[in-house]
C-alpha positions as CSV (number, residue, x, y, z in Angstrom):
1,X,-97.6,75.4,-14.7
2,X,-96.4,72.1,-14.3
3,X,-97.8,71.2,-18.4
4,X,-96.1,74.2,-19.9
5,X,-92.6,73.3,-18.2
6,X,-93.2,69.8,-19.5
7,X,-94.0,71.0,-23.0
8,X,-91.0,73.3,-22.7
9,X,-88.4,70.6,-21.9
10,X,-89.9,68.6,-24.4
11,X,-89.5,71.2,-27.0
12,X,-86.0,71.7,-25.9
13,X,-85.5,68.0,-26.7
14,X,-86.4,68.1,-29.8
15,X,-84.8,71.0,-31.1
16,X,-81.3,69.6,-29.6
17,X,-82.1,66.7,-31.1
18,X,-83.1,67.7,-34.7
19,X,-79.6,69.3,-34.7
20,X,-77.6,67.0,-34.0
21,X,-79.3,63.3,-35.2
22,X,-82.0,64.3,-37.8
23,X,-82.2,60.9,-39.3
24,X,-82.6,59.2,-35.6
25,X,-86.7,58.6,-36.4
26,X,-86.1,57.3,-39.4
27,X,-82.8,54.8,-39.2
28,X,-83.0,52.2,-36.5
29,X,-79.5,51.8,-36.6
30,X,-78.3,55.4,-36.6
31,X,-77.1,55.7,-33.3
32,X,-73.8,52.8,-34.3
33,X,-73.4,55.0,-37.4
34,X,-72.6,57.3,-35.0
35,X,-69.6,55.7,-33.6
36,X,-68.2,54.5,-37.4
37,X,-68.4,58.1,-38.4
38,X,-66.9,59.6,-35.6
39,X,-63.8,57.2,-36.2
40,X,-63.5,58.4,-39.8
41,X,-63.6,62.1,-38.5
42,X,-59.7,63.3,-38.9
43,X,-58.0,64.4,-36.1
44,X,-58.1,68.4,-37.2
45,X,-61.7,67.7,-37.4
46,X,-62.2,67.1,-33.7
47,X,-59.9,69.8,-32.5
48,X,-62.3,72.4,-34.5
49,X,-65.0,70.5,-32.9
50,X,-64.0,70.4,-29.3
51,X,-63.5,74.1,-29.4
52,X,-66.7,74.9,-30.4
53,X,-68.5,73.0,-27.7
54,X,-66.0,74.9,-25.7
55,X,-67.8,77.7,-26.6
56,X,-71.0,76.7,-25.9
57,X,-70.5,76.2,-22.3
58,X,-73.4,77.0,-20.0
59,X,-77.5,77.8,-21.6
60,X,-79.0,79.8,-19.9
61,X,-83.1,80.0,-19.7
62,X,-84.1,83.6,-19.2
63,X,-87.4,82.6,-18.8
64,X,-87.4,79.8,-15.9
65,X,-83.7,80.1,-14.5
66,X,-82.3,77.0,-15.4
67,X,-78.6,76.9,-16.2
68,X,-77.6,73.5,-18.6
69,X,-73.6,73.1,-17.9
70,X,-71.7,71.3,-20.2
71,X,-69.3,67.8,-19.2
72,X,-66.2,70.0,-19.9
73,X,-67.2,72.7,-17.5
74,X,-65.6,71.2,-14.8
75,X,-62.4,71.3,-15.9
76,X,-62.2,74.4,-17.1
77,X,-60.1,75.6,-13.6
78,X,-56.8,73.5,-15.7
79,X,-56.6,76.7,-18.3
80,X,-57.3,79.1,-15.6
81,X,-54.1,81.0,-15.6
82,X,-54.2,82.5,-12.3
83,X,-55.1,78.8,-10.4
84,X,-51.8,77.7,-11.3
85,X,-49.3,80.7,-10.4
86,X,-46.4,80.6,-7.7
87,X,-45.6,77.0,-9.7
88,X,-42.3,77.1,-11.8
89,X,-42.6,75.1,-15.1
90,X,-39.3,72.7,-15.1
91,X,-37.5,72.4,-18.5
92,X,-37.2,68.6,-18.1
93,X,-33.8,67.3,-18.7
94,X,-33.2,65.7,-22.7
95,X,-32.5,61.8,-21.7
96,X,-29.0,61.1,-22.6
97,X,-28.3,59.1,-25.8
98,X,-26.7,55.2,-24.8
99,X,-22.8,55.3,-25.7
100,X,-22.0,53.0,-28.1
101,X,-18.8,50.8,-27.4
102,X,-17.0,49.1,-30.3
103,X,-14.7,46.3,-29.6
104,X,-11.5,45.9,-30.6
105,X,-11.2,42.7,-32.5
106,X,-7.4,41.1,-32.8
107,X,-5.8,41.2,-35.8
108,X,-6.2,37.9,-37.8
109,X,-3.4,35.3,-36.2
110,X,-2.5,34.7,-40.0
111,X,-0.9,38.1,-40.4
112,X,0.7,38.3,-37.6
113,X,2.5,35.3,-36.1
114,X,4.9,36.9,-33.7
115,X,2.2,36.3,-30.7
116,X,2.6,32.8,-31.2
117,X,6.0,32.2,-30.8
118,X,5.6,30.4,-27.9
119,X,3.6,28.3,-28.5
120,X,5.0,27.6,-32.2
121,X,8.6,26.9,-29.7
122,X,7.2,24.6,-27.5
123,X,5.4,22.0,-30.6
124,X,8.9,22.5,-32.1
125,X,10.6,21.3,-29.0
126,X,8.0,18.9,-28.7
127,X,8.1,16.9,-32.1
128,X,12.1,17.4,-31.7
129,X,11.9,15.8,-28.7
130,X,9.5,12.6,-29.5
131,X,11.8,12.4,-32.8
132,X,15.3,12.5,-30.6
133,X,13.3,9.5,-28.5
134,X,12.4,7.2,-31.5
135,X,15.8,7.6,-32.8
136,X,18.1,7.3,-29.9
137,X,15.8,3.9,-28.6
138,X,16.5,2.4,-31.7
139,X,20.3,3.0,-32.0
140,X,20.8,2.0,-28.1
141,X,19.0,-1.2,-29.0
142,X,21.2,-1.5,-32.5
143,X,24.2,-1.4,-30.1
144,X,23.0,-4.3,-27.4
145,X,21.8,-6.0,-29.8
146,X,25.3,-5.9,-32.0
147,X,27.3,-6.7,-28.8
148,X,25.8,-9.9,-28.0
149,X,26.0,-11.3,-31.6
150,X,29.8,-10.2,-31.5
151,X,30.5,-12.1,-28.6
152,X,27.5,-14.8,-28.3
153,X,30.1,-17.5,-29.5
154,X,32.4,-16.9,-26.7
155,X,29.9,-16.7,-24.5
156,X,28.6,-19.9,-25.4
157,X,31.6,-21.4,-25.2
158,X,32.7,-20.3,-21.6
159,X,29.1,-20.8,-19.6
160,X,26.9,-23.7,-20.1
161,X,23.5,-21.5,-20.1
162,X,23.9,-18.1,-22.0
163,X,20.8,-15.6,-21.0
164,X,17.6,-16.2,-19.1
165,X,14.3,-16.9,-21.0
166,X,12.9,-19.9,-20.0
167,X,13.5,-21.0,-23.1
168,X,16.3,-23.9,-22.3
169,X,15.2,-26.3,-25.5
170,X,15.3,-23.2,-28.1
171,X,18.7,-21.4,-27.9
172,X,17.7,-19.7,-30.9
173,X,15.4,-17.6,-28.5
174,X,18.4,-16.0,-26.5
175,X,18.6,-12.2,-26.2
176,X,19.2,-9.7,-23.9
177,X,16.6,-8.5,-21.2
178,X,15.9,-4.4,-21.4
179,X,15.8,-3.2,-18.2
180,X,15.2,0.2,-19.3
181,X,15.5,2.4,-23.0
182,X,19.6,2.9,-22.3
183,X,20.2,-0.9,-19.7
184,X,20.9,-3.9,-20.8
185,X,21.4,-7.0,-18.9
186,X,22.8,-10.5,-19.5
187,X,22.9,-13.3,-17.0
188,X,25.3,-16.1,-17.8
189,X,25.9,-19.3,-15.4
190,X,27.4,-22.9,-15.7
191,X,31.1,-22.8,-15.5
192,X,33.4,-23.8,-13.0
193,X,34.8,-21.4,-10.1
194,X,31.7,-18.8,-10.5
195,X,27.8,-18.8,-9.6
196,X,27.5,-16.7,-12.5
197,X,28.2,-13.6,-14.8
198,X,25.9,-10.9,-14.9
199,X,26.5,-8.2,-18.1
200,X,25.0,-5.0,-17.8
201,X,25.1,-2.5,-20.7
202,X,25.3,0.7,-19.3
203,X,24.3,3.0,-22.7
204,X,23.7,6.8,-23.1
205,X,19.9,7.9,-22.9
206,X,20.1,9.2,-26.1
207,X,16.1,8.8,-26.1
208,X,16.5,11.7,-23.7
209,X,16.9,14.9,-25.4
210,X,17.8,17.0,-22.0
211,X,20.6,13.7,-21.1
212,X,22.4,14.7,-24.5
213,X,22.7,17.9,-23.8
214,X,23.8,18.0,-20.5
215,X,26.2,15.3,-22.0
216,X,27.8,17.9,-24.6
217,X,28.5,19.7,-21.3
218,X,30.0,17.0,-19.4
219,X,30.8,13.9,-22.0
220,X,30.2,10.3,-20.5
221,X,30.5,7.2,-22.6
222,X,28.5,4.1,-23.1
223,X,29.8,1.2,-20.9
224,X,29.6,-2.5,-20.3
225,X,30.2,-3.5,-16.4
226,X,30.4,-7.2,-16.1
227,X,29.8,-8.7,-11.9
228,X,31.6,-12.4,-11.6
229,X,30.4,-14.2,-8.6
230,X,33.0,-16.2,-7.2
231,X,32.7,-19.4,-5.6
232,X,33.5,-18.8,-1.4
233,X,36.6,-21.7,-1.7
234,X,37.5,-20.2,-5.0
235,X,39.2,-17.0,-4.0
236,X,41.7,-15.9,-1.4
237,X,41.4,-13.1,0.7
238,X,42.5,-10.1,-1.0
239,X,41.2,-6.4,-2.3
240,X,42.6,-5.4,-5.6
241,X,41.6,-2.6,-7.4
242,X,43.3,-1.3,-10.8
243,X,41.2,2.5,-12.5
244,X,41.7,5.4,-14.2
245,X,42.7,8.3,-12.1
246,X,39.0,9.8,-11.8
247,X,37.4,6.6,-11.1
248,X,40.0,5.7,-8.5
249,X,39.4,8.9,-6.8
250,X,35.2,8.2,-7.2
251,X,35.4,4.0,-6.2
252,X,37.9,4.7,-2.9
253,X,35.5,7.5,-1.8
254,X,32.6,5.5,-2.2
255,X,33.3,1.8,-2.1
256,X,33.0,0.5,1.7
257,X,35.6,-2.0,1.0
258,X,38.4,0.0,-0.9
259,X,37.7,3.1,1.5
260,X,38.5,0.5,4.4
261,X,41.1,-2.2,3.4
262,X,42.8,0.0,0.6
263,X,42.2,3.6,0.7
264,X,45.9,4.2,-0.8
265,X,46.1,5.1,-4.6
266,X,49.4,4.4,-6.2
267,X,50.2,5.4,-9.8
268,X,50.5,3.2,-12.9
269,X,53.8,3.4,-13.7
270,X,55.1,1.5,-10.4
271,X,53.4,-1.5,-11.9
272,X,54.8,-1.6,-15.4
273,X,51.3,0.0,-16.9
274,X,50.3,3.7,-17.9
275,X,50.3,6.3,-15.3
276,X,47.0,7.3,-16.4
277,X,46.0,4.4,-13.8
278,X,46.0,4.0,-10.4
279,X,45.9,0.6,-8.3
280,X,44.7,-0.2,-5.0
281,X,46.0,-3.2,-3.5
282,X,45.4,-4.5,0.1
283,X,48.2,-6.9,-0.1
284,X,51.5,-6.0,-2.2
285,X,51.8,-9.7,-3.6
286,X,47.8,-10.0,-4.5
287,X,48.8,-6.7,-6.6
288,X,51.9,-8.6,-8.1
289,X,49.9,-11.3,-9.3
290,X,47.5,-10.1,-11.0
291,X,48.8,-7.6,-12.6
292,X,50.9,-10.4,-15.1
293,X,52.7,-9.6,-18.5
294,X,49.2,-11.0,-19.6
295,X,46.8,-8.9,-18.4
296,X,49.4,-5.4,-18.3
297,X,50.2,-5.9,-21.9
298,X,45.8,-5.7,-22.7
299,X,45.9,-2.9,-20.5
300,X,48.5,-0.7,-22.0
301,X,47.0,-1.5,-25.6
302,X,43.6,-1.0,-24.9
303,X,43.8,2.1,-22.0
304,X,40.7,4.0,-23.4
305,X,38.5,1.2,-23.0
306,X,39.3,0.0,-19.5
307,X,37.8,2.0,-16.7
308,X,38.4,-0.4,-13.6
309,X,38.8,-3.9,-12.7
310,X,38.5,-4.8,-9.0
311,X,38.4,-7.7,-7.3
312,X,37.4,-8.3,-3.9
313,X,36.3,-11.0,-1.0
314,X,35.4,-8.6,1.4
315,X,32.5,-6.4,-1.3
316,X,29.7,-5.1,0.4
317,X,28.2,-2.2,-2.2
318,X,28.5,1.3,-1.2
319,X,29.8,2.9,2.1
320,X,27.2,2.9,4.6
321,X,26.7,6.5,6.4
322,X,27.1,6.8,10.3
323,X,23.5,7.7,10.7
324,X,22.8,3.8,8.9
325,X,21.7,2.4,12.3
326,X,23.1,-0.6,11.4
327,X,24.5,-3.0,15.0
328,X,25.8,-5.9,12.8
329,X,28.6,-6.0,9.8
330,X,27.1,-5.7,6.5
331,X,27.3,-9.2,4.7
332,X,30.4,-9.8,2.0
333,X,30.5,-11.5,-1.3
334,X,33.4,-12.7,-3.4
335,X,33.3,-10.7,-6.9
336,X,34.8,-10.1,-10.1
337,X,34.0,-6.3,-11.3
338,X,35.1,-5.1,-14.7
339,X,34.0,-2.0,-16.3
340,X,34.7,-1.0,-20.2
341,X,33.9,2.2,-22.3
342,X,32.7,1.4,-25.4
343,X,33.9,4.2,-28.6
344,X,32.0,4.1,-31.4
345,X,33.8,7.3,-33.0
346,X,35.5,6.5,-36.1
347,X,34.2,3.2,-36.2
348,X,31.0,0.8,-37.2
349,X,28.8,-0.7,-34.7
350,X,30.6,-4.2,-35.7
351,X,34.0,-2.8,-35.8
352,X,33.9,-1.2,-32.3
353,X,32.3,-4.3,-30.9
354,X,35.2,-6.7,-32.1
355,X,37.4,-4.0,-30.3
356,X,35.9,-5.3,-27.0
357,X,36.5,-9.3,-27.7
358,X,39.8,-8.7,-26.0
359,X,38.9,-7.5,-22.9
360,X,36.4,-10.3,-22.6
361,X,38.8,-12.9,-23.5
362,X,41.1,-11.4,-20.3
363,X,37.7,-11.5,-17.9
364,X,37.9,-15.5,-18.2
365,X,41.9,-15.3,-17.9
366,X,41.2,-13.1,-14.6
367,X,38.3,-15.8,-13.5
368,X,40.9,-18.9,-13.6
369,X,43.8,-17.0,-12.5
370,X,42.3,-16.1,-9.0
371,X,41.3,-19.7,-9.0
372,X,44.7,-20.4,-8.7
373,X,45.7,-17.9,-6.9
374,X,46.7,-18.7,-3.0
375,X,48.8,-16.1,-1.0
376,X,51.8,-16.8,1.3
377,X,51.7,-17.6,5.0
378,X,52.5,-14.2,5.3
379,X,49.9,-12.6,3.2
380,X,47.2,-14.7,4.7
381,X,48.0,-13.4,8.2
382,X,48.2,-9.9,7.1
383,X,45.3,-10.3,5.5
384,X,43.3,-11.8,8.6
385,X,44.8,-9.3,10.5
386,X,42.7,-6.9,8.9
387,X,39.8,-8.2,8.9
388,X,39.7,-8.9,12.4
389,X,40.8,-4.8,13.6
390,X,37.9,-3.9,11.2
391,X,35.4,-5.8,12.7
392,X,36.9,-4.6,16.0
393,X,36.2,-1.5,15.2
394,X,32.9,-1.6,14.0
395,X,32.2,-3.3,17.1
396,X,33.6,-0.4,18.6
397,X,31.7,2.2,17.1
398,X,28.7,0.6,17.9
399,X,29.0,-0.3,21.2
400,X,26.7,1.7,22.7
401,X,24.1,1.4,20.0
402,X,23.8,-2.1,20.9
403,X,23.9,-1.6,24.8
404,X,20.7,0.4,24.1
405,X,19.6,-2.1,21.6
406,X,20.1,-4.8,24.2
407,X,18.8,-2.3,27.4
408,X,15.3,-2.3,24.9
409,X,15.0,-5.7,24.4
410,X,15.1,-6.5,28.4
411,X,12.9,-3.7,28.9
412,X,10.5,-5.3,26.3
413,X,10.9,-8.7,27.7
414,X,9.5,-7.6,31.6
415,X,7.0,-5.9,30.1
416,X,5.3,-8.6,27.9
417,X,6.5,-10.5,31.5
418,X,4.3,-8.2,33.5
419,X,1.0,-8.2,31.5
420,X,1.0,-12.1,31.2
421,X,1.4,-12.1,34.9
422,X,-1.2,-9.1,35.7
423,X,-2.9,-11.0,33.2
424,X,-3.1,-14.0,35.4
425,X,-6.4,-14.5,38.4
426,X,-3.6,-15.5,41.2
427,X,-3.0,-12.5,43.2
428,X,-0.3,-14.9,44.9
429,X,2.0,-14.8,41.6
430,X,1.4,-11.3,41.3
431,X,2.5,-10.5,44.7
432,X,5.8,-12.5,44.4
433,X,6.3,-11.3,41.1
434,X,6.0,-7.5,42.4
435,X,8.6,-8.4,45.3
436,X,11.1,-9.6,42.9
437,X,11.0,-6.2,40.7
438,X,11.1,-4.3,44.3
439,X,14.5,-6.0,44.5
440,X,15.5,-6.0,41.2
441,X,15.3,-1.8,41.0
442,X,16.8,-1.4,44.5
443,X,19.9,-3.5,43.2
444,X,19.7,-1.3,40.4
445,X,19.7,1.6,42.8
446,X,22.1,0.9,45.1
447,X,25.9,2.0,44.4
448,X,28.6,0.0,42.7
449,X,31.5,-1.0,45.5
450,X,34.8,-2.6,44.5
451,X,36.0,-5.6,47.2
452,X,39.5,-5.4,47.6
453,X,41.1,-8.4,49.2
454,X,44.2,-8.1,51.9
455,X,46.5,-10.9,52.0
456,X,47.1,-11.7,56.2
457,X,51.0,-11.1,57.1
């Protein structure tokens, strides 16, 4: 029994395998020939082929019973119809396609330069403005520089030493120092009656483009203010002051010593000059004798180019405010003050310059004159008077600022008294030195009785 299912299994064998490798026996290498030809097998090819080993599913053996199932059998339940029902088939849902966004690109800045205006205004204003600064530097310096050779000689001849360079051997070297693009200054010393001169040129900042055109709004002119420092024993006591009507009004607001000794403004015309100035005098014969047939004949000629003149013994700069602080008088100086406008309208640079040679020539008449000048008996007293109810005054206003100066500077003294004694290992000094404070705050304490005296019958 056992042989003939041996022999049968054996002849199965070989029938399965005649069909399906009948070159096996005879090529060694069959079996990878296999594999190539089954790659070269189209795709159509092995669908036809899969379904008709689906075919031949199970062989069955009549004879002994013995079912052969084939790989794929088991999952055949997958195309079972029935194994599968109660399930709905979802349509799935089509994957929506990416939007594509196109960006807007400007418009070439080429064709259309009305959004840059802006910025095409502001290089404009810019190169404007760096041109206005080369040009208006170099004219302000054209003008300095044409004044001093205009009036160098005179200069030279007046003062002993004409500028300040350092350069004493070398006169050749002499020019004036630039304080800033529109200042000038000038000092001048070595003459008799005067420390010095100082000349300040006072020009437009026409290397500012916003100054010029606030200037076409409110016009100002250039100007030269010259500062005379006289000599203590070479001036009387006197405030003077001669300006046009605006300046006036500006210098007896501002001015500490015209707003004090002088604050009256009296027209031109009571002194023989234009009414378009107004003079300031402390004392009526100061007034009297400066204002000569000299110095009102210049002034009536050249009345556009005089803003003020004002001397003073008693100058101290501007008017200090109340909230200053200040317990003592401010210090004085004797001065000279002149202050011209210089008009270059109509005229060169040297023309306009030569203009001015007058006024200087009347700064050195003004210089000796108050030399010479001495007021009365009268005038003097008048003129100490003053003085003395001004500094009364001051020392009235600030009394009790300096009683609480004073009250801090005794306070400050016991206290740097106290730590030097605490300071101090002898507990005797202390204790004598804590009995005299004791006494010192009951004095303090105690009230204030007046002792009236009773002459006896």
């Amino acid at each position: 029994m056992y042989l003939n299912l041996f022999l049968f299994f054996l002849t199965l064998y070989i029938s399965v395998a005649d069909k399906y490798s009948p070159d096996l026996t005879d090529n060694e290498f069959a079996e990878f020939e296999d594999f190539e030809v089954e790659d070269d097998i189209p795709l159509n090819d092995i669908s036809e082929k899969s379904r008709d080993e689906s075919k031949e599913a199970t062989l069955v053996i009549d004879d002994q019973d013995i079912i052969i199932d084939d790989d794929d059998s088991e999952f055949e339940h997958f195309q079972d119809n029935e194994e599968f029902e109660g399930f709905e088939i979802k349509d799935e849902k089509p994957i929506a396609e990416p939007k594509i966004t196109i960006a807007k690109i400007p418009i070439n800045f080429r064709q259309n330069w009305d959004s840059y205006y802006l910025e095409i205004l502001m290089i404009l204003g810019l190169v404007v403005y760096f041109i206005n600064f080369a040009t208006g530097k170099s004219k302000n310096t054209k003008i300095a520089n044409t004044w001093f050779q205009t009036h160098r000689q005179l200069l030279e001849e007046n003062f002993s030493l004409v500028g300040d360079d350092n350069s004493l051997d070398n006169n050749e070297n002499v020019h004036l120092i630039k304080e800033s693009e529109n200042i000038f200054t000038l000092w001048c010393s070595g003459r008799t009656c005067c420390e010095g001169m100082l000349v300040e040129l006072k020009l437009l900042k026409r290397q500012d483009l916003v100054a010029i055109i606030s200037g076409m709004m409110r016009p100002v002119l250039d100007q030269i203010h010259i500062t005379v420092r006289m000599n203590k024993e070479d001036m009387d006591s006197f405030v003077f002051c001669i300006a046009s009507k605006k300046t006036a009004q500006h210098l007896s607001k501002e001015m500490a010593d015209l707003s004090v000794f002088c604050p009256e403004r009296k027209s031109g015309d009571k002194f023989n000059i234009n009414a378009g100035f107004n003079v300031m005098s402390e004392i009526a014969e100061a007034a009297s004798a400066m204002l000569d047939s000299k110095v009102i004949a210049v002034l009536n000629k050249f009345q556009e180019y005089v803003d003020y003149i004002h001397f003073s013994d008693q100058f101290s700069g501007l008017k200090q405010t109340e909230d200053s602080g200040t317990l003592k008088l401010p210090e004085t100086e004797k001065v000279l003050m002149f202050g011209f406008n210089i008009l270059l309208k109509g005229m060169t640079l040297e023309e306009s310059m030569i203009k001015l040679q007058p006024l200087m020539n009347m700064v050195f008449y003004c210089m000796d004159k108050v030399k010479r000048f001495r007021l009365s008996k009268e005038g003097k007293t008048k003129a100490d008077k003053n003085r003395q109810r001004v500094e009364e005054a001051f020392l009235k206003s600030t009394h009790q600022a300096r009683a609480e100066a004073a009250a801090a500077r005794r306070e400050e003294k016991r206290r740097q008294e106290k730590e030097k004694v605490m300071a101090d290992e002898d507990p005797e000094r202390q204790r004598r030195w804590e009995l005299k404070e004791e006494k010192r705050q009951a004095k303090k304490r105690a009230p204030k009785m007046k002792q009236l005296k009773v002459k006896a019958l």
